[in-house]
C-alpha positions as CSV (number, residue, x, y, z in Angstrom):
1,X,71.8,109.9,53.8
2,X,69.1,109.8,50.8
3,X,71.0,107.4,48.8
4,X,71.1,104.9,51.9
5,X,67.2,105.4,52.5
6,X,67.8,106.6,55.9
7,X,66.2,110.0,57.5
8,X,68.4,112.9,58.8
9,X,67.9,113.4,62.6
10,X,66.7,116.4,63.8
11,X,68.8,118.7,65.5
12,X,66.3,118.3,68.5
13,X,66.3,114.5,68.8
14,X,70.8,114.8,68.3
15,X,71.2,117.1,71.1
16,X,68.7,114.5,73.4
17,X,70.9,112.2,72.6
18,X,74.1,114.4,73.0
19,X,72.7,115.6,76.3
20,X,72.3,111.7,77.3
21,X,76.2,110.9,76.5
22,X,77.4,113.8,78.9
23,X,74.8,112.4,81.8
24,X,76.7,108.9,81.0
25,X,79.9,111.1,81.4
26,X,79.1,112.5,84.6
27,X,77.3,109.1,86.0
28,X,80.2,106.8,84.8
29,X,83.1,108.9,86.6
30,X,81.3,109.0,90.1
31,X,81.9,105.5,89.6
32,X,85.5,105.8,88.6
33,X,86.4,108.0,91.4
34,X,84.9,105.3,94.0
35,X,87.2,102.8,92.4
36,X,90.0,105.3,92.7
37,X,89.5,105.7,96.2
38,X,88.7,102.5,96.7
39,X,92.5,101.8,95.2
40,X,93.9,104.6,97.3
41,X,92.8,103.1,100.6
42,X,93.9,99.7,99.9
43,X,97.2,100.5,99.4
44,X,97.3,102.2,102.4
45,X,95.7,99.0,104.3
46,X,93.0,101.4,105.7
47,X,89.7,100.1,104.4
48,X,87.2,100.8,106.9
49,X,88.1,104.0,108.6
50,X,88.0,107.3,107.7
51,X,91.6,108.4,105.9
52,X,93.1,111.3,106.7
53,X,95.0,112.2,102.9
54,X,96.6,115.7,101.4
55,X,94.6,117.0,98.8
56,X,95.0,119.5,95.4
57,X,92.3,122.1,94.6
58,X,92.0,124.5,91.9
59,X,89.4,126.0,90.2
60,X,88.9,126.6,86.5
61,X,86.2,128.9,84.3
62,X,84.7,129.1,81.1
63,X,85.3,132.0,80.1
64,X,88.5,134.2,80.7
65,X,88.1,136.9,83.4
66,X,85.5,136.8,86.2
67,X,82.2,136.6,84.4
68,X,81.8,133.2,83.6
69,X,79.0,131.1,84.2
70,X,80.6,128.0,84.6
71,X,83.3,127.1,86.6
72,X,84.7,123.6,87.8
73,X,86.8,123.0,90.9
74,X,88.7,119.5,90.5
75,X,90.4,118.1,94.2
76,X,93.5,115.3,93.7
77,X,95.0,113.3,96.1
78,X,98.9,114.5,96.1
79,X,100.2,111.3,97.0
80,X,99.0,109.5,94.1
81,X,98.6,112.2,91.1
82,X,95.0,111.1,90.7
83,X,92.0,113.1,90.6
84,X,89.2,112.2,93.3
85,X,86.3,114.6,93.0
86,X,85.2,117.7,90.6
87,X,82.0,119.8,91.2
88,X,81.1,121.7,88.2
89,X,79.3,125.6,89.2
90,X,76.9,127.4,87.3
91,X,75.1,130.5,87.3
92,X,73.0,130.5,84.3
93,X,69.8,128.1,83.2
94,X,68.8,128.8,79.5
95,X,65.5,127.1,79.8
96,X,64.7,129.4,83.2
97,X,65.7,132.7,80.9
98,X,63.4,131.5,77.6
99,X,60.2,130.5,80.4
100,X,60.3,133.8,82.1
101,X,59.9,135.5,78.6
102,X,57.4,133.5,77.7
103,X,55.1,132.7,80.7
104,X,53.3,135.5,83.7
105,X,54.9,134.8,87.5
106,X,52.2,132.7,88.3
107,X,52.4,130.4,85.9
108,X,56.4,130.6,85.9
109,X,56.5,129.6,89.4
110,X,54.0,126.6,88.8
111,X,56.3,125.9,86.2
112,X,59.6,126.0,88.1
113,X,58.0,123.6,90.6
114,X,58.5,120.6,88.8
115,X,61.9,121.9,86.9
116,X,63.8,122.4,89.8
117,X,65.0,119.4,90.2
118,X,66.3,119.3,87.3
119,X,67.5,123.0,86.4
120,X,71.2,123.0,85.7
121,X,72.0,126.7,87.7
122,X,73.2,125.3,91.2
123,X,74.7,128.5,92.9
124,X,73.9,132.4,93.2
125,X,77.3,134.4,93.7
126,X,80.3,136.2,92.1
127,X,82.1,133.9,89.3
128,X,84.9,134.6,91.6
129,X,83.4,133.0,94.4
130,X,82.7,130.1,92.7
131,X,86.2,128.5,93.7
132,X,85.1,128.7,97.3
133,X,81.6,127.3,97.4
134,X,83.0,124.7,94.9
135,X,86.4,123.6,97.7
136,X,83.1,123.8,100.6
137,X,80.6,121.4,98.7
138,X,84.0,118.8,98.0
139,X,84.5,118.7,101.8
140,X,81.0,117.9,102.3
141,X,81.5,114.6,100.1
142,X,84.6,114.0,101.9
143,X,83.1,111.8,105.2
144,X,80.9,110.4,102.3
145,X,84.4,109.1,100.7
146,X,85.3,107.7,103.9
147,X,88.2,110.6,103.4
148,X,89.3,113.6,105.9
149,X,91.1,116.4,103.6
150,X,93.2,117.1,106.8
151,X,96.5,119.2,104.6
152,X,94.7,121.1,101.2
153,X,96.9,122.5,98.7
154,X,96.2,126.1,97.0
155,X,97.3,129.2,95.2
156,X,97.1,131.8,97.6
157,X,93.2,132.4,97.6
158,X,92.4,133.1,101.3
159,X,88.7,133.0,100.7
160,X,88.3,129.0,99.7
161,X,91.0,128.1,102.6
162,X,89.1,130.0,104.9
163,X,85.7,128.5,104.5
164,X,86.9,124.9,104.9
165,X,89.5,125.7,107.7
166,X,87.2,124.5,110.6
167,X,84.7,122.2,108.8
168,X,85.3,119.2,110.8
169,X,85.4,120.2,113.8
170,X,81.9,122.2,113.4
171,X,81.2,118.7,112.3
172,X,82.5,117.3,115.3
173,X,80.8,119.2,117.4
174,X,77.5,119.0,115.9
175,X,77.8,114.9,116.1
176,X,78.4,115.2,120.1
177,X,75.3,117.8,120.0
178,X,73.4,115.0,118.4
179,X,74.7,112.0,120.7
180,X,74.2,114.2,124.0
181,X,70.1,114.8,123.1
182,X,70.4,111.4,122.5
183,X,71.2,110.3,125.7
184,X,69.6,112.5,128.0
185,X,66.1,111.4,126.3
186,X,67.0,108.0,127.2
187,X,68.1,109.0,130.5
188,X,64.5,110.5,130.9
189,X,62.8,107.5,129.9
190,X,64.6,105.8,132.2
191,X,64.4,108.2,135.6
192,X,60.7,107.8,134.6
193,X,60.8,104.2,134.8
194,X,62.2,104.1,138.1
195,X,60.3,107.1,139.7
196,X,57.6,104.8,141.2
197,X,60.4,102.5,143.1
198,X,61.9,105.3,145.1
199,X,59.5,105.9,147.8
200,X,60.3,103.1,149.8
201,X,64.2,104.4,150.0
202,X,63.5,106.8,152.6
203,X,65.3,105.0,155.6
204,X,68.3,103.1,153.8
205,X,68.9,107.0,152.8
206,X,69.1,108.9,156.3
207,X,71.8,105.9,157.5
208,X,74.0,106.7,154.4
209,X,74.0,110.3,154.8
210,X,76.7,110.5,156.8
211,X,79.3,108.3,154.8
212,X,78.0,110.7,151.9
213,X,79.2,113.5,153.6
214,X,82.4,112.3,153.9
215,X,82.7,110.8,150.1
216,X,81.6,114.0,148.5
217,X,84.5,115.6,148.7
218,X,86.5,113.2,147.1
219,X,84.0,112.8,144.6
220,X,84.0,116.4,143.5
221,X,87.8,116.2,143.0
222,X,87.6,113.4,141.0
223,X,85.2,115.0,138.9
224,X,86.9,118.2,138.6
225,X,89.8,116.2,137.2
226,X,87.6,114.3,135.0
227,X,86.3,117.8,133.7
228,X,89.5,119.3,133.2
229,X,91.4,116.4,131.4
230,X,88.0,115.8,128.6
231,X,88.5,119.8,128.4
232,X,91.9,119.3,127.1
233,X,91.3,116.0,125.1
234,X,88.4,118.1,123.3
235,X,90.7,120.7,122.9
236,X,93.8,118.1,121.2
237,X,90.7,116.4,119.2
238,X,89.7,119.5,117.8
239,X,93.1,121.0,117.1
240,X,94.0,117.8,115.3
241,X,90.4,118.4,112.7
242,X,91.6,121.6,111.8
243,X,92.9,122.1,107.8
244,X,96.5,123.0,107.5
245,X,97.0,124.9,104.0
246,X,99.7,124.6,102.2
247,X,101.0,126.7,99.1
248,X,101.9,126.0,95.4
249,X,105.8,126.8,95.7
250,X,105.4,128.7,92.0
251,X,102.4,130.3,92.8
252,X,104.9,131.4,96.1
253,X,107.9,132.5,93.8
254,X,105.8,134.7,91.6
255,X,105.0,136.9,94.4
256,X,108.5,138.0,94.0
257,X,108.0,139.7,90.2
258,X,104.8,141.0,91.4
259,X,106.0,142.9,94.1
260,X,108.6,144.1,92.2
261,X,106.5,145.2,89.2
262,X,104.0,146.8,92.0
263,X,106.9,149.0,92.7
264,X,108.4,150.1,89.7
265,X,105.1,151.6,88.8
266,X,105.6,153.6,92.0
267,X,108.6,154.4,91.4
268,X,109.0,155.3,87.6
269,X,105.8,157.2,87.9
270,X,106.3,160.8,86.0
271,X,106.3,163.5,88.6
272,X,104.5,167.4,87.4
273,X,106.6,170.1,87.8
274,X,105.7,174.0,86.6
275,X,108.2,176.0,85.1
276,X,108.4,179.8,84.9
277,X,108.9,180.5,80.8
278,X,108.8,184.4,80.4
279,X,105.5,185.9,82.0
280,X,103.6,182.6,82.2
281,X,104.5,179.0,84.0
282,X,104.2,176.0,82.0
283,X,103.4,172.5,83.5
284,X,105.7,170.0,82.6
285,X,106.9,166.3,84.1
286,X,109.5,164.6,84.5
287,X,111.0,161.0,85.9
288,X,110.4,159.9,89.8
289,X,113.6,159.5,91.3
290,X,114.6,157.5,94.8
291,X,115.8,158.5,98.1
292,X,119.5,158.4,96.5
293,X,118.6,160.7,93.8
294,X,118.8,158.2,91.4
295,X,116.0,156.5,88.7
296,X,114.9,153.1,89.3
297,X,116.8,151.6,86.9
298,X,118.9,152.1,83.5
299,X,121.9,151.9,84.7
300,X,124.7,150.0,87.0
301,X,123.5,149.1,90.5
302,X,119.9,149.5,89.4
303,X,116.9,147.0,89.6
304,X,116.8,146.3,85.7
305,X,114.2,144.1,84.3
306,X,117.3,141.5,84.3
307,X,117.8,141.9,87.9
308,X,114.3,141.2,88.5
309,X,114.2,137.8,86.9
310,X,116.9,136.9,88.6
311,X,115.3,137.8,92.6
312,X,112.3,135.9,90.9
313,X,114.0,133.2,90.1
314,X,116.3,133.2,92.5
315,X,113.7,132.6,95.2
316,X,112.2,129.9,93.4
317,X,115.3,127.6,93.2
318,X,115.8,128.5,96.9
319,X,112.5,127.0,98.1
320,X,112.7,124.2,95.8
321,X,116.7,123.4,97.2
322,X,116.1,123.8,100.7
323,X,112.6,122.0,100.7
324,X,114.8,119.5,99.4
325,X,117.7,119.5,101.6
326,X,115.0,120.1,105.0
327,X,113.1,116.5,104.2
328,X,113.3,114.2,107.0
329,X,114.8,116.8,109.4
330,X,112.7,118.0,112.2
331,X,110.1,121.5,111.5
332,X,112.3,124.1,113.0
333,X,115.7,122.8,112.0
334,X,114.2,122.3,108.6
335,X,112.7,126.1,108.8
336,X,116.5,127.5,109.2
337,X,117.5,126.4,106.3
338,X,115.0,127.4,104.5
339,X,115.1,130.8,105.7
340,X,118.6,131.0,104.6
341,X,118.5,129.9,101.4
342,X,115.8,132.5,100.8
343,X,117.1,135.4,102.5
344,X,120.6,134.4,100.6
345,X,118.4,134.7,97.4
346,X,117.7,138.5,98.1
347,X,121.0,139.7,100.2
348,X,123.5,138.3,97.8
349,X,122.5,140.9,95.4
350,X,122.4,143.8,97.9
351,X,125.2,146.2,98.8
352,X,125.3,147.0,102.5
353,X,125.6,151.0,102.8
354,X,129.5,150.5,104.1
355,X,130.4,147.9,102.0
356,X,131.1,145.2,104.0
357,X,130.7,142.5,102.2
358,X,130.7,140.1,104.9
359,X,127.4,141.2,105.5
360,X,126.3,141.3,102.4
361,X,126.6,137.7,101.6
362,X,126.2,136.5,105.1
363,X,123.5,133.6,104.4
364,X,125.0,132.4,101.2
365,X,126.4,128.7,101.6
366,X,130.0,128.3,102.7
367,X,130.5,125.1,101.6
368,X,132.9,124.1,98.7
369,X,130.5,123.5,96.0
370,X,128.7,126.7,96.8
371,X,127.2,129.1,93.8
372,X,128.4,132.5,95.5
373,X,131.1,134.2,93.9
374,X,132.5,136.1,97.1
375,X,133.2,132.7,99.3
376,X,134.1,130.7,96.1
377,X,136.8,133.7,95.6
378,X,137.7,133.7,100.0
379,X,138.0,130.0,99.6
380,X,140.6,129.8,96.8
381,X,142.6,132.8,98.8
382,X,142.6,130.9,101.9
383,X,144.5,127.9,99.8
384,X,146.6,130.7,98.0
385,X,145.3,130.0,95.0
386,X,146.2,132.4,91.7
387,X,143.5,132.1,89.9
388,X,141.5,134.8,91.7
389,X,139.5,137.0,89.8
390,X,137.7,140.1,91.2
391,X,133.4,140.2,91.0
392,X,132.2,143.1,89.5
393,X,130.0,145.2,91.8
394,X,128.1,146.4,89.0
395,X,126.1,143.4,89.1
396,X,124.7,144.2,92.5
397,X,122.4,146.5,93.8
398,X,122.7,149.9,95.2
399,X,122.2,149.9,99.2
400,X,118.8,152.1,98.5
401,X,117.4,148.6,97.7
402,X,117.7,147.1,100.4
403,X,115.3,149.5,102.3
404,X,112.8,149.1,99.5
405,X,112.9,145.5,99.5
406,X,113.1,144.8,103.2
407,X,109.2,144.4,103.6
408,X,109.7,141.6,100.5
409,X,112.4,139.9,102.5
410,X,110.6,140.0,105.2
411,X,106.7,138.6,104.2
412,X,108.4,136.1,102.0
413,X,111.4,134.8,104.5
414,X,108.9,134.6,107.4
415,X,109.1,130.5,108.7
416,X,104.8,131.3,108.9
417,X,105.0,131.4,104.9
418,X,108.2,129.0,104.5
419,X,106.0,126.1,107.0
420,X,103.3,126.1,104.2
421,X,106.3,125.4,101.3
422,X,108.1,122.9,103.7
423,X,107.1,119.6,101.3
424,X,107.7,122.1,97.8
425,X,104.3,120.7,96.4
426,X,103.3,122.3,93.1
427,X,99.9,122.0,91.7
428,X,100.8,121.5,88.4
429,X,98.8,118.4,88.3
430,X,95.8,120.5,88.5
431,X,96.8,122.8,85.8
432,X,97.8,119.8,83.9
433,X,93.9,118.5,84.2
434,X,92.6,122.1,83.6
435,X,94.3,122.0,80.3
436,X,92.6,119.4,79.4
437,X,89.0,120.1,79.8
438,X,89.3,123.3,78.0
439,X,91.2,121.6,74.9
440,X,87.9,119.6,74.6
441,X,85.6,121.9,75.7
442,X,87.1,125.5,73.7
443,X,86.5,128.6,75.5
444,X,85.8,130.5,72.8
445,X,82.2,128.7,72.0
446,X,79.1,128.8,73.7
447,X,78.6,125.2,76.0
448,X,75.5,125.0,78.3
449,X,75.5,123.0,81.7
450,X,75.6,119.8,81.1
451,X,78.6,119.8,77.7
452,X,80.4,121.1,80.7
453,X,80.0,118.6,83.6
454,X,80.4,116.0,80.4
455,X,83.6,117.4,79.6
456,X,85.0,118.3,83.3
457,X,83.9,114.0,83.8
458,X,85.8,112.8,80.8
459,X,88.9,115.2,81.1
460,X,89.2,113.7,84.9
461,X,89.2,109.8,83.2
462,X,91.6,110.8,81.0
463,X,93.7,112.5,83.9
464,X,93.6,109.7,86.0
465,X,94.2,107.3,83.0
């Protein structure tokens, strides 16, 4: 830089500058995401009214674990792959820490008068938490999108779900709130008005009394109707604003090897025992075993680490095939077959406690492609077939299983669960875009604020690029 006459910058006067690209960042993509939308509506020929679209959210941190001070939550519109929104959270305000150090309370909170508008920490909570207020301030931008987020996407985190669930029709409600003050202060100017012309009434009113008498009735019938049918239509109206969740079919299927893992701790757990050894007892331990006197696994029949991957898996595919096979079919014809193909996931690996095979494999497909080996076998019998070969039951589990596993069949089989897996959405877009922030943006250095929002803006151009 000497040779060429020209002054080093100050590391000051770079970081104004740096600071100034990731407010260009930010600025630039709020503009991108109107042209997305904008894109997204067209082709959908609904311009001027409020779209009612499936959304994507997922929320990311800077650092691993719950204690980070940033976090962003990114929403994208499932239909079209492309990001939409982002609202970057955080807890911490580096020029708010250094001040208090430096300056009393008094002058501090002159201070903070003029730097609130501009200081960086937007939210007070749990990093863990930040996923939720993030999905609640998304929703809020929504009617500002000329959007409705009517179906939203997750993971399984009640909390976020929970807190948007009946946003729009507390929104709703607050809008007819507003409209009915409305009108009954125009009303009131009005009966005001027209106060001073009612005296001279008094006659035309006792010669209509009696055809009154006879037309209330009616009336009040009518209006009871009225009453009852705007009841219902409020109750339709607001039914229809409610969020319906749907869940990540992988972040679904994993439930399976958690369970499972949750159990063989249980279960393998070392059990203490004392033991007479001459004149004193001696405390010793030894292996948990089940209800059939048996371990959890090591051997034949047992739930091996194999075996697990295999449920896991198992499940998966079944979600994934049957969502497949259930599109275009009506909710609770759809829902059967789903509920087959998952329970035929679990019970073609269990032995009944008599054997009976039948039973056993009593969901799995009977058609002639089918991937169980029992009615692949019974079909070739049936056309006396010799090239029948015998299954080995080692490769099933012992009937004690299916008494442990029954609550697992049951939570995960239930059509409440398989109605939120009916489309088999994934939100690997999400983690696709999460990915990418954080392999601009490392993890393992220290970012403030606004690095972050810059980096959560361009990693969402690139995304939808």
């Amino acid at each position: 830089m000497a040779t060429l006459s020209l002054s080093i910058q100050s590391e000051r006067t770079f970081l104004r500058q740096l600071h100034k690209y990731y407010d260009g960042l930010h600025n630039f993509a709020q503009q991108h995401f109107k042209t997305v939308i904008n894109n997204i509506k067209s082709k959908n020929n609904n311009r001027q009214n409020i779209m009612n679209i499936t959304v994507s959210i997922d929320g990311t941190w800077k650092r691993r674990g719950h204690v980070s001070n940033y976090g962003i939550v990114y929403i994208i519109d499932v239909q079209s792959g492309l990001c939409i929104d982002y609202e970057v959270m955080s807890l911490l305000c580096e020029v708010c820490n250094f001040k208090k150090s430096k300056l009393s309370p008094s002058q501090f909170t002159n201070w903070y008068k003029k730097h609130q508008l501009f200081c960086p920490k937007n939210y007070d909570g749990t990093s863990k938490s930040m996923e939720k207020e993030g999905t609640v301030r998304l929703f809020q931008r929504s009617i500002v999108n000329v959007l409705r987020y009517t179906h939203m996407l997750c993971d399984g985190d009640a909390s976020a779900f929970e807190a948007i669930k009946h946003y729009y029709v507390k929104q709703s409600q607050q809008q007819q709130v507003h409209l009915k003050s409305d009108t009954s202060t125009s009303t009131k100017e009005q009966s005001d008005l027209k106060h001073g012309e009612i005296e001279d009434h008094d006659v035309e009113e006792e010669q209509e009394e009696e055809y009154d008498a006879g037309v209330e009735e009616e009336q009040e019938e009518e209006h009871d109707d009225v009453e009852e049918e705007q009841k219902y239509q409020s109750v339709d109206s607001s039914n229809n604003l409610i969020v319906i969740k749907e869940d990540c079919i992988n972040h679904v299927s994993k439930r399976v090897m958690k369970y499972l893992l949750e159990m063989k701790r249980q279960k393998t757990r070392r059990v203490s025992f004392s033991k007479e050894v001459s004149t004193s007892k001696k405390q010793l331990s030894k292996q948990q075993l089940l209800d059939d006197n048996k371990r959890w696994g090591g051997g034949p029949g047992r739930m091996t680490n194999n075996m697990m991957k295999k449920l896991s898996n198992g499940y998966g595919l079944a979600v994934r095939q049957a969502s497949a096979l259930a599109a275009g079919k009506e909710v609770n014809e759809a829902l059967d077959i789903m509920q087959q193909f998952t329970r035929a996931a679990f019970y073609h690996y269990l032995k009944t406690k008599d054997g009976n095979k039948e039973e056993q494999h009593q969901y799995c497909p009977k058609t002639s492609n089918t991937w169980c080996f029992y009615h692949q076998q019974k079909m070739l019998s049936s056309r006396n077939n010799t090239n029948i070969r015998k299954k080995n039951d080692r490769n099933f589990l012992d009937p004690i299983f299916r008494d442990i596993l029954q609550p697992l069949i049951d939570k995960l089989t239930s059509k409440e669960l398989l109605r939120r897996c009916l489309r088999g959405i994934t939100q690997n877009s999400n983690e696709s875009l999460n990915s990418i922030v954080w392999s601009i943006l490392s993890k393992s250095k220290h970012h403030g604020y606004r690095s972050v929002r810059g980096c959560a803006a361009l990693a969402a151009m690139y995304f939808n690029s």
